[in-house]
C-alpha positions as CSV (number, residue, x, y, z in Angstrom):
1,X,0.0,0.0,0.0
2,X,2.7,2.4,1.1
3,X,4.5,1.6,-2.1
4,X,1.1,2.8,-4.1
5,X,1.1,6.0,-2.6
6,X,4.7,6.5,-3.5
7,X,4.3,6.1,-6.8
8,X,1.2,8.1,-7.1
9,X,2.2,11.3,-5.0
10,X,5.4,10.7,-7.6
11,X,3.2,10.9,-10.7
12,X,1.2,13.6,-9.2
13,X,4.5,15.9,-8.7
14,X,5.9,14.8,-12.1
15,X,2.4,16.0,-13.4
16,X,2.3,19.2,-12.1
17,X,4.4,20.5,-15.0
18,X,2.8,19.0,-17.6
19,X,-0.4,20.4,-16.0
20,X,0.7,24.1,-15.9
21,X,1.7,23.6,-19.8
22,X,-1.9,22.0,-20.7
23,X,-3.7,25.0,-18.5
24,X,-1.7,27.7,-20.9
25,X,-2.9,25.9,-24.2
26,X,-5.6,24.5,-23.8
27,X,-6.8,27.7,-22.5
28,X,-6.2,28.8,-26.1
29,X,-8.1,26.1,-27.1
30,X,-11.4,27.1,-25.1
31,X,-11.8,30.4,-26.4
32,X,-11.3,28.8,-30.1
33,X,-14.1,26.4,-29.1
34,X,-16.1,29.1,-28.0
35,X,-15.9,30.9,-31.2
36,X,-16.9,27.8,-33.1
37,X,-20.1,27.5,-31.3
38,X,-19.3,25.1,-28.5
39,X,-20.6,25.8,-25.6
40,X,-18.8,25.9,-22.3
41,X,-19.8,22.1,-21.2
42,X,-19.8,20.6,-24.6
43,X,-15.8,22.1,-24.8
44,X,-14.9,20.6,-21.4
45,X,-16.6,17.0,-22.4
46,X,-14.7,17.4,-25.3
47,X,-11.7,18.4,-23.4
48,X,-12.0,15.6,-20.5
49,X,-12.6,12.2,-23.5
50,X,-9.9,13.6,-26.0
51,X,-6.8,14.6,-24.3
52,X,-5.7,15.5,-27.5
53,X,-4.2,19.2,-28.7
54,X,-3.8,18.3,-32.3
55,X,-7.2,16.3,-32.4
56,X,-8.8,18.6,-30.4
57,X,-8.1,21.9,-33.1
58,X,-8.8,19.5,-35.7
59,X,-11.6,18.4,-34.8
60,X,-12.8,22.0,-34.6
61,X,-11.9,22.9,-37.5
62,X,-14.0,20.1,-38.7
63,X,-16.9,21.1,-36.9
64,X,-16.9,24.8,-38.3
65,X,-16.5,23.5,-42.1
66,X,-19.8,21.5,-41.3
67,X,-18.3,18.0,-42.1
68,X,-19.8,14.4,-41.5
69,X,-19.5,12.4,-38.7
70,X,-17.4,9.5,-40.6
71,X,-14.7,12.3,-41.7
72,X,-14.3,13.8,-38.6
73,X,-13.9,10.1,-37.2
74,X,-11.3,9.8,-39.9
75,X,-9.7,12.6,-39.3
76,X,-9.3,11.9,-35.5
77,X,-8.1,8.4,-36.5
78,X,-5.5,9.5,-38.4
79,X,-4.0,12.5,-35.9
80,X,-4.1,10.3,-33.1
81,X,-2.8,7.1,-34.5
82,X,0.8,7.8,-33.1
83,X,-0.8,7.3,-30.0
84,X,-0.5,3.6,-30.7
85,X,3.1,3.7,-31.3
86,X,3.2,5.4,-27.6
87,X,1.1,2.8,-26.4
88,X,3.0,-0.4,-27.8
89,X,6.0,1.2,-26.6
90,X,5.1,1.9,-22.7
91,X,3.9,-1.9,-22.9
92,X,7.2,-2.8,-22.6
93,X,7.8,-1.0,-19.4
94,X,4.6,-3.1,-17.8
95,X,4.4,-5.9,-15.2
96,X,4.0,-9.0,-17.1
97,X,1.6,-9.4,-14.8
98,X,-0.2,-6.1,-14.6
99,X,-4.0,-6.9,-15.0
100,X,-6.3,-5.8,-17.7
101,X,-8.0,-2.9,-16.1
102,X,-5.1,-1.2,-15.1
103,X,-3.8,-1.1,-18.7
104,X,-6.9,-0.3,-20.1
105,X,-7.3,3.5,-17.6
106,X,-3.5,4.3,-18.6
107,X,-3.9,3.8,-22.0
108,X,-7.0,6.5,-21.3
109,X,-3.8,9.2,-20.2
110,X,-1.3,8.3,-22.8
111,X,-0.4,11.8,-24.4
112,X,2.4,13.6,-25.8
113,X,3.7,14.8,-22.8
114,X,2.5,12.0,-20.1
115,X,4.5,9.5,-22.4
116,X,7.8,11.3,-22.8
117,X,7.6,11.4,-18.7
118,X,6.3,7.8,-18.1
119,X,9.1,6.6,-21.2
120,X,11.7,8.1,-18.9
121,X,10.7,6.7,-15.4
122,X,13.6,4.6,-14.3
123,X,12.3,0.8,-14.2
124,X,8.8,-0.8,-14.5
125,X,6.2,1.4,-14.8
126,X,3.8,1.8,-12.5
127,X,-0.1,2.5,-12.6
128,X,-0.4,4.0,-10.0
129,X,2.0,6.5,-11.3
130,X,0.6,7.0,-14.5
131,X,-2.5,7.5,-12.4
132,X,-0.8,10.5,-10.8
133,X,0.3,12.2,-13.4
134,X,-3.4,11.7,-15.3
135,X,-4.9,13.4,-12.2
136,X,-2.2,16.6,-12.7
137,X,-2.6,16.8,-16.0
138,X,-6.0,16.2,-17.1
139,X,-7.3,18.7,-14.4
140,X,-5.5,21.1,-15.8
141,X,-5.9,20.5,-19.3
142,X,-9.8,20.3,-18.7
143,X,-9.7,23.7,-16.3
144,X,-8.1,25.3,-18.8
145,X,-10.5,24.8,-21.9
146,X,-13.3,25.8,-19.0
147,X,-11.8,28.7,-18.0
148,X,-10.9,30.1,-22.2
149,X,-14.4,29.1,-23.2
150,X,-15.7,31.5,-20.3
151,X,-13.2,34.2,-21.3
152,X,-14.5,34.4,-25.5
153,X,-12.6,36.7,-27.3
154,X,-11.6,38.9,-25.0
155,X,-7.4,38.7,-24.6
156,X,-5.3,40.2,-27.9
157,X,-4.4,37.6,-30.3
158,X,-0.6,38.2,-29.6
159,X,-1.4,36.9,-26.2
160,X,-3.3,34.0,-27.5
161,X,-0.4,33.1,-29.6
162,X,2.2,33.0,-26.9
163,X,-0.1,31.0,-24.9
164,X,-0.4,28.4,-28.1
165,X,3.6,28.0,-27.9
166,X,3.5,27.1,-24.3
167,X,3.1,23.4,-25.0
168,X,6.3,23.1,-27.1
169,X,8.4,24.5,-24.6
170,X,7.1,22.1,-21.8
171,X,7.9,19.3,-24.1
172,X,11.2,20.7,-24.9
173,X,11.5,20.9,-20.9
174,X,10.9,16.6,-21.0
175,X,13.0,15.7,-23.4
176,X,16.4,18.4,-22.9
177,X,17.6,17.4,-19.9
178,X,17.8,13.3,-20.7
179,X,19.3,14.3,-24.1
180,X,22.1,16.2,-22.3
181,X,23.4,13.4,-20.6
182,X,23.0,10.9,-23.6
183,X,24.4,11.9,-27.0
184,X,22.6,8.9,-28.8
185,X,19.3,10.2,-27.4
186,X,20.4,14.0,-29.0
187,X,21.6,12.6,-31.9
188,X,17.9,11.1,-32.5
189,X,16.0,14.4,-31.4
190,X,18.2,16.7,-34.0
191,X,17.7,13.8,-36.8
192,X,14.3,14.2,-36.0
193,X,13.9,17.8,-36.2
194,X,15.7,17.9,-39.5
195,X,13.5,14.7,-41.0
196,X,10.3,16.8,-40.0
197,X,11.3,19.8,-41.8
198,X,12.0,18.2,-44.4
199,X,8.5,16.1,-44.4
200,X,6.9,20.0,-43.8
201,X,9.5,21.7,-47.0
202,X,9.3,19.1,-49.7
203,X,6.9,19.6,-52.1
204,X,6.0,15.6,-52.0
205,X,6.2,14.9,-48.3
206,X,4.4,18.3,-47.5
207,X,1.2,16.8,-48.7
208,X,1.1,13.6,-46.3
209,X,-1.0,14.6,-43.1
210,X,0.2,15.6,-39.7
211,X,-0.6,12.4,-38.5
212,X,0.8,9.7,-40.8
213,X,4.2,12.3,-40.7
214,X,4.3,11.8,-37.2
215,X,4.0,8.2,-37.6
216,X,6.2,7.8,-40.4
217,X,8.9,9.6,-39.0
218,X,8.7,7.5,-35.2
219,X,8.6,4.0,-36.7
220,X,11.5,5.4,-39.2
221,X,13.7,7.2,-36.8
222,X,13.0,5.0,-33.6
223,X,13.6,1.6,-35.5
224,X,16.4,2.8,-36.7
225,X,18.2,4.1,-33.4
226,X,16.8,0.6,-31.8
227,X,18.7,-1.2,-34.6
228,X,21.7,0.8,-34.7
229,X,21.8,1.2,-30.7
230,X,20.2,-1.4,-28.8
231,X,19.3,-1.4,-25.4
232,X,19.7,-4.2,-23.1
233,X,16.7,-5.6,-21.4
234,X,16.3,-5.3,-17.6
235,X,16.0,-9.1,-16.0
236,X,14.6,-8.0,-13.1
237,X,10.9,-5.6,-12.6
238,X,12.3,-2.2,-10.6
């Protein structure tokens, strides 16, 4: 039991970051919702089941152009399907023996951000420290679409832009300190910064969508580091 509450007051402190960062954008996000006709509960529903920044501004963008329901589940499908990658790649830091249920709520959290923390937690991962950080950061995440929706149009759109670049920076804060003390791990983040601008300046790879880039790209750049530097398996659960 003590061991449990470790893990989750852990999550919950690791999450406080990653909250403050979703507050800032998706606070952005509310007001855009409110100018596409959402109201404030239907953005926060759609806030609290999507956990998603890309889908989410999508999907309104969808909505305002007056689409069908089957394109805007394609579109979701094909934004969010590098959350698979994430998923099959935190299964490998799981308990063998981790039941069902558990896997199926921390698949629920798996975002950008909550995976480049959990993907760095020394050892096996733990669900009760996933469940931590999902209690930081969807709060804030949700909060923050609540509190935008309620606020309309009333910042300047400078603001509003700042506030839409606040999510980058947290995920630079994830990733740059690791990378620091690993040069493979740098190596792979500038070789992926230069493979996505390519993907967003050639004519050819410019037209593939955000989403199949982004999955493109992982299953390209991340098989190839796994090939070209292995890492050994653990033999024993941390």
């Amino acid at each position: 039991m003590n061991g449990r509450k470790t893990e989750f007051r852990a999550g919950i402190m690791d999450g406080i970051p990653i909250a403050l960062g979703y507050l800032a954008v998706s606070f952005t996000f509310g007001i855009m919702a409110g100018d596409a006709g959402l109201t404030v509960w239907e953005a926060v529903v759609l806030s609290l089941t999507n956990l998603t920044s890309a889908g989410q501004f999508a999907g309104l963008g969808v909505i305002q152009a007056g689409a069908s329901f089957a394109e805007m589940a394609l579109t979701e499908l094909v934004i969010n399907l590098r959350y698979c990658l994430m998923s099959c790649s935190l299964s490998q830091k799981l308990s063998r023996n981790m039941p069902f249920f558990h896997r199926f709520f921390m698949a629920y959290g798996v975002t950008d951000e909550i995976f480049g923390v959990s993907v760095l937690r020394q050892g096996t991962l733990s669900p009760w420290y996933s469940y931590g950080l999902m209690c930081a950061a969807v709060p804030g995440w949700t909060f923050g679409t609540f509190l935008g929706t309620l606020s309309g149009s009333l910042l300047p759109q400078r603001l509003l832009s700042a506030l839409g670049v606040a999510l980058y920076g947290m995920f630079l804060a994830v990733i740059l300190p690791p990378a620091r003390k690993n040069r493979v791990l740098m190596g792979i983040i500038l070789v992926s910064m230069a493979a996505s601008l390519l993907f967003a300046k050639l004519p050819v790879l410019g037209q593939i969508s955000s989403g199949f880039k982004i999955i493109i790209l992982t299953v390209l750049i991340a098989g190839g580091a796994a090939f070209l530097f292995p890492v050994k398996e653990e033999t024993k659960d941390a």
